[in-house]
Structure formats: structure tokens, C-alpha cells
KEZADREN-916015 format. One record per residue (C-alpha): residue in one letter; chain; x, y, z. Coordinates in steps of 0.05 Angstrom, whole numbers, plus 5000, padded with zeros to 4 digits. Example, Ala and Ser with C-alpha at 12.3 -4.5 7.8 and 13.67 -1.06 7.14 Angstrom:
residues 2
r:A c:A X:5246 Y:4910 Z:5156
r:S c:A X:5273 Y:4979 Z:5143
END
This chain:
residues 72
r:X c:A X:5000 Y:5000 Z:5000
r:X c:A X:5056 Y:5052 Z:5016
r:X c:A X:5084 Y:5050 Z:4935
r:X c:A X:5010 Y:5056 Z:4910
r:X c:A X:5013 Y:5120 Z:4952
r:X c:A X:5088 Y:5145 Z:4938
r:X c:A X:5066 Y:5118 Z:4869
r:X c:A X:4999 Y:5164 Z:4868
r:X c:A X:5036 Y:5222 Z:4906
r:X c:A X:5084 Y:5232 Z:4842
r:X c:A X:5030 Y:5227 Z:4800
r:X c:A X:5009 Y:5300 Z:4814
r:X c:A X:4991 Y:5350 Z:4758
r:X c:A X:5034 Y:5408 Z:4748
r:X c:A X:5104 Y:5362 Z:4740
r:X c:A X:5126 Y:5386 Z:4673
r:X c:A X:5174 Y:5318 Z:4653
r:X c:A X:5209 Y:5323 Z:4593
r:X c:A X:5175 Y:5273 Z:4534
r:X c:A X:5211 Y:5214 Z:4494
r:X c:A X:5194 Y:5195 Z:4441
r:X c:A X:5172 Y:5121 Z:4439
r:X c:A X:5199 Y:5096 Z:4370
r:X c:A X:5265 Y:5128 Z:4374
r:X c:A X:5273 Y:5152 Z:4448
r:X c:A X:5293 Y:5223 Z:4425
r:X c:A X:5269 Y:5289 Z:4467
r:X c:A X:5268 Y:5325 Z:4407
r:X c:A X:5196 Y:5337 Z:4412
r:X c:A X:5143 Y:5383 Z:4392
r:X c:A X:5069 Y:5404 Z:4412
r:X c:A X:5029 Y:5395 Z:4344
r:X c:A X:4963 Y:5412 Z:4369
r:X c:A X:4946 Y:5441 Z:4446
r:X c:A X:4872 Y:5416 Z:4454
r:X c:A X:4820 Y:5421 Z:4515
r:X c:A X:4806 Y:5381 Z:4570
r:X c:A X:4782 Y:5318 Z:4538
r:X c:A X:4830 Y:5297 Z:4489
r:X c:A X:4904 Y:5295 Z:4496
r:X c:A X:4953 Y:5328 Z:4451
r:X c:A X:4988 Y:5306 Z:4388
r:X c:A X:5065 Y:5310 Z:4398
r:X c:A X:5121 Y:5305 Z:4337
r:X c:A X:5183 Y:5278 Z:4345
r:X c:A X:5227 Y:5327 Z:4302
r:X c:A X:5288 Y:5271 Z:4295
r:X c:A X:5241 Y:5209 Z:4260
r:X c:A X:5171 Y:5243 Z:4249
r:X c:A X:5136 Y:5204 Z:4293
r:X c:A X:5069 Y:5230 Z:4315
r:X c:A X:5023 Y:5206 Z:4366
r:X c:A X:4990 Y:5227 Z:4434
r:X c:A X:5030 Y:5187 Z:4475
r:X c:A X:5100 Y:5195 Z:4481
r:X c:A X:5133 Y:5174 Z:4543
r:X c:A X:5160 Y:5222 Z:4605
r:X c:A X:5224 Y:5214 Z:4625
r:X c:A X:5243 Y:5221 Z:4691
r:X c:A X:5282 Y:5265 Z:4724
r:X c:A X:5356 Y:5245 Z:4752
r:X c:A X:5338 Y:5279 Z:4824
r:X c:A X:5270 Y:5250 Z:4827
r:X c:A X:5292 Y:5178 Z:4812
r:X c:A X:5340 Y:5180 Z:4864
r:X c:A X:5294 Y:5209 Z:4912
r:X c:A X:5236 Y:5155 Z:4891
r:X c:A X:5295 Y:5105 Z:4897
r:X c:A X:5322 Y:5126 Z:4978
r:X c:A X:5248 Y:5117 Z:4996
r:X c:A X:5242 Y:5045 Z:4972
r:X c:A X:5304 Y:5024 Z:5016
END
């Protein structure tokens, strides 16, 4: 039960996490369209050209360690 809550905790809105893209891994990326509450975004990856709404958030060095002293 404690990492469902550290696990919910980090889940927070307002953490701005850099984006990967998931075909190339790249942070190269781009906001195609900014849309309203009920749909999500569609990102470009400027180094293959992928597009999608989901591209992956990578996670910050100081955060993973942080996450990571908790666990032990």
C-alpha cells in the first residue's frame, strides 16, 4: 500500500517531465496541436517524424533518486 501512495503522490499534475519519444527515444519533441480538456495532445518527434498522443515522460535524475532512497 505505501508504493500505490508514493506511486499516486508523484503522479500530481503540474510536474512538467520532459517527453521521449517512443519509437526512437529522442526528446526532440514538439506540441502539434494544444487541445481542451478531453483529448490529449498530438506530439512530433522532430528527429524520426513520429506522431502520436502518447509519448513517454522521462524522469528526472533527482527524482529517481529520491523515489529510489524511499524504497530502501
Amino acid at each position: 500500500m505505501e508504493n500505490l501512495k508514493d506511486t499516486l503522490t508523484s503522479l500530481k499534475r503540474g510536474k512538467v517531465r520532459p517527453k521521449a519519444c517512443p519509437r526512437c527515444g529522442s526528446v526532440n519533441v514538439s506540441v502539434l496541436t494544444m487541445t481542451g480538456y478531453i483529448s490529449q495532445p498530438t506530439y512530433l518527434c522532430n528527429n524520426c517524424g513520429f506522431q502520436g498522443n502518447i509519448f513517454l515522460e522521462i524522469e528526472k535524475e533527482e527524482e529517481r533518486e529520491r523515489r529510489k532512497g524511499k524504497e530502501e
